[in-house]
RODO-2510 file (C-alpha; in nm, 4 decimals, decimal comma):
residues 128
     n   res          X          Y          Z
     1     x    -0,2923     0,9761    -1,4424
     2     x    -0,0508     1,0547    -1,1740
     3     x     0,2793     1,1328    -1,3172
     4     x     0,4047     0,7977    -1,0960
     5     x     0,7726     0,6800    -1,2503
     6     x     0,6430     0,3317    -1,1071
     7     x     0,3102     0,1693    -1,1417
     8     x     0,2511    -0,2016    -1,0094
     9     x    -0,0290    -0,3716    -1,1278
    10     x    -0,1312    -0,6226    -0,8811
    11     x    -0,3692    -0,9056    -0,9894
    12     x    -0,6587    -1,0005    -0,7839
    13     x    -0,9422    -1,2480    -0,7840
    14     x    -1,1944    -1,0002    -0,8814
    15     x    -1,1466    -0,6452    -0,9819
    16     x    -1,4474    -0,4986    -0,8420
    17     x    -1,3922    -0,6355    -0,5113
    18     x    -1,0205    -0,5193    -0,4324
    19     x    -1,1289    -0,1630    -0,5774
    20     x    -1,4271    -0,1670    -0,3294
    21     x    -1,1791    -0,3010    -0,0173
    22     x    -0,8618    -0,0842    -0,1087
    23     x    -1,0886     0,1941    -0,1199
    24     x    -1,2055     0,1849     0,1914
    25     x    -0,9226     0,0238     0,4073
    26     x    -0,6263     0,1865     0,2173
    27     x    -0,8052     0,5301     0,1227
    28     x    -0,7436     0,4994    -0,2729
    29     x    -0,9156     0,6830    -0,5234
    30     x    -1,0532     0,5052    -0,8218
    31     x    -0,9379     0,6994    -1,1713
    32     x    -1,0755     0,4385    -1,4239
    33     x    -1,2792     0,1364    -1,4697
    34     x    -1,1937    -0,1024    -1,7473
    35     x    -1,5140    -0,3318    -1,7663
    36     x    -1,4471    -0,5759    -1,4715
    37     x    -1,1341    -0,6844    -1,5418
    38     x    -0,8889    -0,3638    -1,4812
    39     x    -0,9297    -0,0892    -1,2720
    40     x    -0,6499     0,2365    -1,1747
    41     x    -0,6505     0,3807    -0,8446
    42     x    -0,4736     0,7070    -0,7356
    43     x    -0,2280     0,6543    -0,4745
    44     x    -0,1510     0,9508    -0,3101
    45     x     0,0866     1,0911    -0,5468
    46     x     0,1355     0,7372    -0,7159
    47     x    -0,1090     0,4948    -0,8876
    48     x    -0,1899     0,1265    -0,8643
    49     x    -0,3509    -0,0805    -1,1435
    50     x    -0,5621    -0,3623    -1,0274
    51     x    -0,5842    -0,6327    -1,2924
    52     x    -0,8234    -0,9158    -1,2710
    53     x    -0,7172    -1,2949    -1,3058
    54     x    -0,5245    -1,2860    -0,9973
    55     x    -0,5080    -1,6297    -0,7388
    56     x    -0,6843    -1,5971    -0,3775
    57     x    -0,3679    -1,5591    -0,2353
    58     x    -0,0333    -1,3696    -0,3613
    59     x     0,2166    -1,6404    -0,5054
    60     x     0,4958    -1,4529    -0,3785
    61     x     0,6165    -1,2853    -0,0689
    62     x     0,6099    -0,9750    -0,2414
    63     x     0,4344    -0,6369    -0,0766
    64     x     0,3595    -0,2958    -0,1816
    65     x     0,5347     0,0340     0,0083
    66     x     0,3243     0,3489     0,0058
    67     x     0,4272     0,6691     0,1524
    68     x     0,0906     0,8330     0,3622
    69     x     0,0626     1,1970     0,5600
    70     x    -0,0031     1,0415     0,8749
    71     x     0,0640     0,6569     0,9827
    72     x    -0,1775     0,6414     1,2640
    73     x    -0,4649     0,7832     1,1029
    74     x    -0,3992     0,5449     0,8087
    75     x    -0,3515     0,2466     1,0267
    76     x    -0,6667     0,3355     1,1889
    77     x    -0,8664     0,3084     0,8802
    78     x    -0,7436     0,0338     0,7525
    79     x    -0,7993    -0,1939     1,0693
    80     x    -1,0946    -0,0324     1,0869
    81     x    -1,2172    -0,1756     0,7925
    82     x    -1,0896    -0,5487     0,8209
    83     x    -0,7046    -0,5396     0,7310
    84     x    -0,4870    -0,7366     0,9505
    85     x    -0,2459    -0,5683     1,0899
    86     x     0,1031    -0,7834     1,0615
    87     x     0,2837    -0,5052     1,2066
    88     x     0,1562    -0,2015     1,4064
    89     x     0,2839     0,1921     1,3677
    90     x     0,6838     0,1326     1,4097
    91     x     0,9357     0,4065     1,4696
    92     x     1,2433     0,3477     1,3231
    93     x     1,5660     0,4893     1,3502
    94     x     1,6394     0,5409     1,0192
    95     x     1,3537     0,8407     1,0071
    96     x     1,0385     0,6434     0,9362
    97     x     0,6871     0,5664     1,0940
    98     x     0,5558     0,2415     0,9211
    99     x     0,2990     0,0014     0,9900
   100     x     0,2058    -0,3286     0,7962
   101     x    -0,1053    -0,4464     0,7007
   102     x    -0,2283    -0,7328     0,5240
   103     x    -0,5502    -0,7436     0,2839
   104     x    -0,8454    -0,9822     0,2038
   105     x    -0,6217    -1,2206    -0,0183
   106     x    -0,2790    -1,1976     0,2058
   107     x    -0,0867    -0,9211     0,0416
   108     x     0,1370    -0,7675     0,2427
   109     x     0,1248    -0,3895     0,2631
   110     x     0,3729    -0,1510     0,4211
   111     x     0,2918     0,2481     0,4747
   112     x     0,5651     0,4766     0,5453
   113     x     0,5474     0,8066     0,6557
   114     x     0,9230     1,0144     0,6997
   115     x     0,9400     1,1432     1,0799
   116     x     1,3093     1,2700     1,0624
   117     x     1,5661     1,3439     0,8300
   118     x     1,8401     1,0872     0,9891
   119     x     2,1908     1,0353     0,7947
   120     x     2,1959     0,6939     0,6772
   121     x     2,5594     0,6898     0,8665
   122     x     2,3802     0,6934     1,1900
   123     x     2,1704     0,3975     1,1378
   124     x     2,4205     0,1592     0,9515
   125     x     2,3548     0,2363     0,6399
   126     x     2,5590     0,3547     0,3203
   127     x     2,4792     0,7037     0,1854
   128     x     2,5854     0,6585    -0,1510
***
């Protein structure tokens, strides 16, 4: 297992299905295979632990940040291979290249990729 601090585990529908979609929109790695009704996938340097039970849709507005290589290449893919796209590669001033996508039950995803090194002070924000 990744030596992540922070693992979500995100429940879905069906197990087999979001491994089989994340996999091939989002690029992650399947680790391990708990029957079909948990599943791990590597993340990069993070993991993500798909758990079955989950609703059609997300009950909450919540989303998932991942940090990738290369935004456009990752956006790519992913529309690619049915995500909507919510919000397209983004430069912000704060130093980072993100793009939104959503999946095939509505969560909300959000990849990241660090373009500058920009002091929080010049953006707005607080440095402490």
């Amino acid at each position: 297992m990744p030596a992540s601090t922070v693992i979500p585990v995100l429940a879905y529908p069906s197990v087999p299905d979001a491994v089989t979609w994340l996999a091939a929109a989002f690029g992650f790695t399947p680790r391990l295979r708990i029957g079909d009704h948990r599943a791990q996938l590597d993340a990069g340097g993070g993991a993500i632990v798909i758990a079955g039970g989950g609703d059609s849709e997300p009950r909450s507005r919540d989303s998932v940040m991942v940090r990738v290589p290369d935004v456009r290449a990752h956006h790519d893919r992913a529309a690619a291979h049915g995500a909507t796209i919510a919000m397209p590669p983004t430069d912000f001033p704060y130093g980072e290249r993100q793009y939104t996508a959503v999946d095939f039950i509505g969560r909300a995803w959000t990849f990241s990729q660090t373009i500058a090194d920009v002091d929080p002070r010049e953006w707005g924000g607080d440095p402490r």
